[in-house]
C-alpha positions in Angstrom: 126.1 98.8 85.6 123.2 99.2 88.4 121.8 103.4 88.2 121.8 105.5 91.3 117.8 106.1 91.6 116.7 109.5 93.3 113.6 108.2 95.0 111.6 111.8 96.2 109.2 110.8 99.4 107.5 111.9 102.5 104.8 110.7 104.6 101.3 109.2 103.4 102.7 107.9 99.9 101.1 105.2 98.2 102.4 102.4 100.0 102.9 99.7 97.3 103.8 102.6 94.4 107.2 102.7 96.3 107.4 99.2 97.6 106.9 97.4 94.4 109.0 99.3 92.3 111.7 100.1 94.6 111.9 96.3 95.6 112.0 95.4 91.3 114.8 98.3 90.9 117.1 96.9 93.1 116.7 93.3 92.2 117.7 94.3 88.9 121.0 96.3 90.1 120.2 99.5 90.8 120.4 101.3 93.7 117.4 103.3 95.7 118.0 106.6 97.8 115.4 107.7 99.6 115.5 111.6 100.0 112.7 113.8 101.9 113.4 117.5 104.1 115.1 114.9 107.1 118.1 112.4 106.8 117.4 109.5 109.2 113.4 110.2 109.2 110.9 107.4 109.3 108.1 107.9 106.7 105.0 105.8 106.6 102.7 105.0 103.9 98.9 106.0 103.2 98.1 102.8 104.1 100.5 101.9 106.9 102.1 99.0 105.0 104.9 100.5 104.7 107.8 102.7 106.2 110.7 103.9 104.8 114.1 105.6 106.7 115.0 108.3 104.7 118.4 107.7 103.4 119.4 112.0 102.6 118.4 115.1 103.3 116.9 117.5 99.9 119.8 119.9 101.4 122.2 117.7 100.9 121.8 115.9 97.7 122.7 117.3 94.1 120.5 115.9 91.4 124.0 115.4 89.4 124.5 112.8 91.8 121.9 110.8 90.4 120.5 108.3 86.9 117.2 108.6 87.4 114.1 110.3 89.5 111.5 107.9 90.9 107.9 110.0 92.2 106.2 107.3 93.8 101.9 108.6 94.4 100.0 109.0 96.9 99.9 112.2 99.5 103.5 112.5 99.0 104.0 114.3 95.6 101.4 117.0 96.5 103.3 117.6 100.5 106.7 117.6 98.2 105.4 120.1 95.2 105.0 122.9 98.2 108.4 122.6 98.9 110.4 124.4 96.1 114.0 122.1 96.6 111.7 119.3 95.6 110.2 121.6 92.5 113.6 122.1 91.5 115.4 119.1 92.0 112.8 117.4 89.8 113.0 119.8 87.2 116.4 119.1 87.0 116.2 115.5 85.8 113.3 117.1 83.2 115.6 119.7 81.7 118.3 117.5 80.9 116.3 114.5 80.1 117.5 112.2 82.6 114.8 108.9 83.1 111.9 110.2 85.6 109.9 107.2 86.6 106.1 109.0 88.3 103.5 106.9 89.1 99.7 108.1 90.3 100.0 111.2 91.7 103.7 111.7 91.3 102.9 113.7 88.2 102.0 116.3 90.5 105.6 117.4 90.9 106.2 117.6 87.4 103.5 119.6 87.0 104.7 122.1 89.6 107.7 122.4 87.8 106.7 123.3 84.7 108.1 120.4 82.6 105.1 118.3 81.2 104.1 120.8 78.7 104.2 118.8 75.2 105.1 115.6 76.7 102.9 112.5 76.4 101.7 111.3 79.7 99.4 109.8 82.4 98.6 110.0 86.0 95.8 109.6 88.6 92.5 109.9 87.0 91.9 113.3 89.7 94.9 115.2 88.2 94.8 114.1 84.7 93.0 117.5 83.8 95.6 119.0 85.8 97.9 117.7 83.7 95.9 118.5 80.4 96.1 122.4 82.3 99.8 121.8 82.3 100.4 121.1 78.6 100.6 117.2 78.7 99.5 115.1 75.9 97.7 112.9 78.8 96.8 109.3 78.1 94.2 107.2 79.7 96.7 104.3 79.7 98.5 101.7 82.1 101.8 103.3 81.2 102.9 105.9 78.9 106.7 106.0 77.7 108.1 109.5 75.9 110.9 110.1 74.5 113.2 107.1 76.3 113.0 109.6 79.1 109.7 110.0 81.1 107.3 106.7 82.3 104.0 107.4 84.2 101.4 105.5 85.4 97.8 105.7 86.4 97.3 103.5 90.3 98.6 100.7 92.2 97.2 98.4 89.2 99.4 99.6 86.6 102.8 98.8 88.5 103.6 95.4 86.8 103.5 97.3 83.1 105.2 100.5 85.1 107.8 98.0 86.2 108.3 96.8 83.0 108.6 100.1 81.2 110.8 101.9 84.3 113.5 98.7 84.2 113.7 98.7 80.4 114.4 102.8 80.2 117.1 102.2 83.4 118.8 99.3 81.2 119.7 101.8 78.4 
């Protein structure tokens, strides 16, 4: 049975940190929506490889809706953590230990929320003290799995092993 993926994202994320894992996610099953402040916007990527319609609105959605949350990196996460739906909608899936799949900077969110704070983690080497500041036991590794619930990864390099880790946590 395919999971109903929250997938939080505005302009000038890291292309290929959605692309890739979005494209692996619903190969296996599961099913992608694509939720920023507009329904029906076009979002493009850092690196203009990508562009993504936004399938809901933040106003409309209810995170009870949804398996899992996927924080793809880039400029997007830091835009989204200003925005206190987004804070709180991805606390959500933290409190009640629903699988949160960040990648790069997608941390960032988590950190805004307040939910990293004795949880073993990585990110982007540039907010890894960040995270440290936020209470994470933070890892300089290609992916870091806790408790069946949270995966993160470092960059674009680490999305085969982020893949990996995301798809086997989804399957449980």
């Amino acid at each position: 049975m395919g999971k109903k993926i929250a997938a939080v994202l505005t302009n000038m994320f890291e292309d290929v940190e959605y692309t890739s894992p979005a494209k692996e996610f619903k190969d296996a099953g599961h099913e992608v929506v694509t939720i920023e402040k507009e329904k029906g916007k076009q979002v493009t990527g850092k690196n203009n490889e990508a562009t993504v319609i936004i399938d809901e609105s933040i106003d409309d959605v209810n995170p009870e809706e949804f398996d899992a949350l996927f924080i793809p990196g880039g400029f997007s996460p830091d835009q989204l953590r200003a925005d206190e739906r987004f804070v709180t909608f991805a606390k959500h899936f933290m409190d009640v230990k629903k699988p949160v799949l960040a990648i790069c900077h997608g941390p960032q969110l988590l950190i805004t929320a307040r939910t990293l704070e004795g949880r073993k983690a990585t990110g982007f080497k540039s907010i890894q003290v960040d995270m440290d500041y936020a209470g994470a036991n933070v890892k300089d590794e290609e992916v870091v799995v806790c408790d069946n619930q949270l995966v993160t990864s470092r960059q674009p390099d680490d999305i085969p092993a982020f893949n990996r880790e995301s798809l086997k946590l989804l399957d449980k």
